[in-house]
PADO-192599 format. One record per residue (C-alpha): residue in three letters; x, y, z; residue number from 1. Coordinates in Angstrom, 1 decimal, padded with zeros to 4 digits, always signed. Last residue first. Layout:
# residues N
['Ala', [X, Y, Z], NUM]
...
This chain:
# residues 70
['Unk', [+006.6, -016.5, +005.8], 70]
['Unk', [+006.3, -016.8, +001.8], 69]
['Unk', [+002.7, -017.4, +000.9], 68]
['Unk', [+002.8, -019.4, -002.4], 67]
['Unk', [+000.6, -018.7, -005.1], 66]
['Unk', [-000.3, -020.8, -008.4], 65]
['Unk', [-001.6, -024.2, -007.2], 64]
['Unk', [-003.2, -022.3, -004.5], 63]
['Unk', [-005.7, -019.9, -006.7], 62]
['Unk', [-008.8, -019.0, -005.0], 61]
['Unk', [-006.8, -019.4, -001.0], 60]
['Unk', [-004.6, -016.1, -002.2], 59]
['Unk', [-007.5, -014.2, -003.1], 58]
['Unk', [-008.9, -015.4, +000.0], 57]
['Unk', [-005.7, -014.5, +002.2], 56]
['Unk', [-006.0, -010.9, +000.2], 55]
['Unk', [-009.8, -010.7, +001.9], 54]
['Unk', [-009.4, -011.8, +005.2], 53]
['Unk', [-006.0, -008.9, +005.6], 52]
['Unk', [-002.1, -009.6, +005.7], 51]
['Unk', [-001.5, -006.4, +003.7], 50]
['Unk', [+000.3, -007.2, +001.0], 49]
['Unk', [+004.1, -007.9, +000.2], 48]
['Unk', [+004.8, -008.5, -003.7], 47]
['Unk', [+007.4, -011.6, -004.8], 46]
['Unk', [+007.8, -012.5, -008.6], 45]
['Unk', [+009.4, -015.9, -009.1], 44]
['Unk', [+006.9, -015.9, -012.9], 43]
['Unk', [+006.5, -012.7, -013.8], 42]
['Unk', [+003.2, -009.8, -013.4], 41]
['Unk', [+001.5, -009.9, -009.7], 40]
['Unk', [-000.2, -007.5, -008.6], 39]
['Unk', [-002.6, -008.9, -006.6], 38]
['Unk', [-005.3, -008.5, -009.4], 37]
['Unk', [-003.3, -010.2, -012.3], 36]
['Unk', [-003.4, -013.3, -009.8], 35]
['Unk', [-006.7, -013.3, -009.4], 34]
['Unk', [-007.3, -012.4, -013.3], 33]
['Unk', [-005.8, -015.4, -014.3], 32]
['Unk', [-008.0, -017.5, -012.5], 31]
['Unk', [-011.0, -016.3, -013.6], 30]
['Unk', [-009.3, -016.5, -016.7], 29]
['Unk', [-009.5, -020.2, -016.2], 28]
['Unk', [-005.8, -021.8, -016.0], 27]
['Unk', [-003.9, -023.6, -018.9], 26]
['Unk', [-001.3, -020.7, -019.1], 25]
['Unk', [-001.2, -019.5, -015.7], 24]
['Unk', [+002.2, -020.4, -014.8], 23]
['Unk', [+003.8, -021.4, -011.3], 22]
['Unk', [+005.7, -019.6, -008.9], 21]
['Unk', [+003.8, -016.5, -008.4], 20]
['Unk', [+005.4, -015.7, -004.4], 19]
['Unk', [+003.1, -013.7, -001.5], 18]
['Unk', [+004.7, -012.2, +001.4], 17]
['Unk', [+002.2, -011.5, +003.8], 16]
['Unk', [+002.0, -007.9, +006.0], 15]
['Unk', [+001.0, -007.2, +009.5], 14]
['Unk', [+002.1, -003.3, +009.9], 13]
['Unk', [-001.5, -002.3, +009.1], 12]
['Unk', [-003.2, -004.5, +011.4], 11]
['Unk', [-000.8, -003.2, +014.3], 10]
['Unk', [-001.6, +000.1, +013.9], 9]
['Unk', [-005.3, -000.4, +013.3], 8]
['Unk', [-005.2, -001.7, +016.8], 7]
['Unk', [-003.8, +001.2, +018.3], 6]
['Unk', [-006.6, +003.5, +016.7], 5]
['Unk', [-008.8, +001.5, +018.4], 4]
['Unk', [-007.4, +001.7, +021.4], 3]
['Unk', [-007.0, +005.6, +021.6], 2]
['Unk', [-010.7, +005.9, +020.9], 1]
């Protein structure tokens, strides 16, 4: 049990640095709502989230948009 809890550790301290550098004016709300949904509000804005599957997907839906920052 003490392993696991080790590993969630180091999961949770991995973190992604993610940059909205271009505009979603001419985009699909789908689209829009991506990058709404991580947070992300002005144009040169940088969040950090967890380095997860699921944030690198939401990431991978709009790369013309995102940039991941290392």
């Amino acid at each position: 049990m003490a392993a696991k809890k080790k590993i969630d550790k180091d999961a949770a301290a991995l973190k992604i640095r993610i940059q909205y550098y271009r505009s979603t004016i001419a985009c699909s709300t789908n689209q829009k709502e991506v990058v709404r949904s991580l947070g992300l509000r002005k144009l040169n804005q940088i969040v950090e989230r967890p380095d997860t599957p699921s944030m690198r997907g939401a990431v991978a839906k709009v790369p013309h948009l995102l940039r991941i920052i290392e």
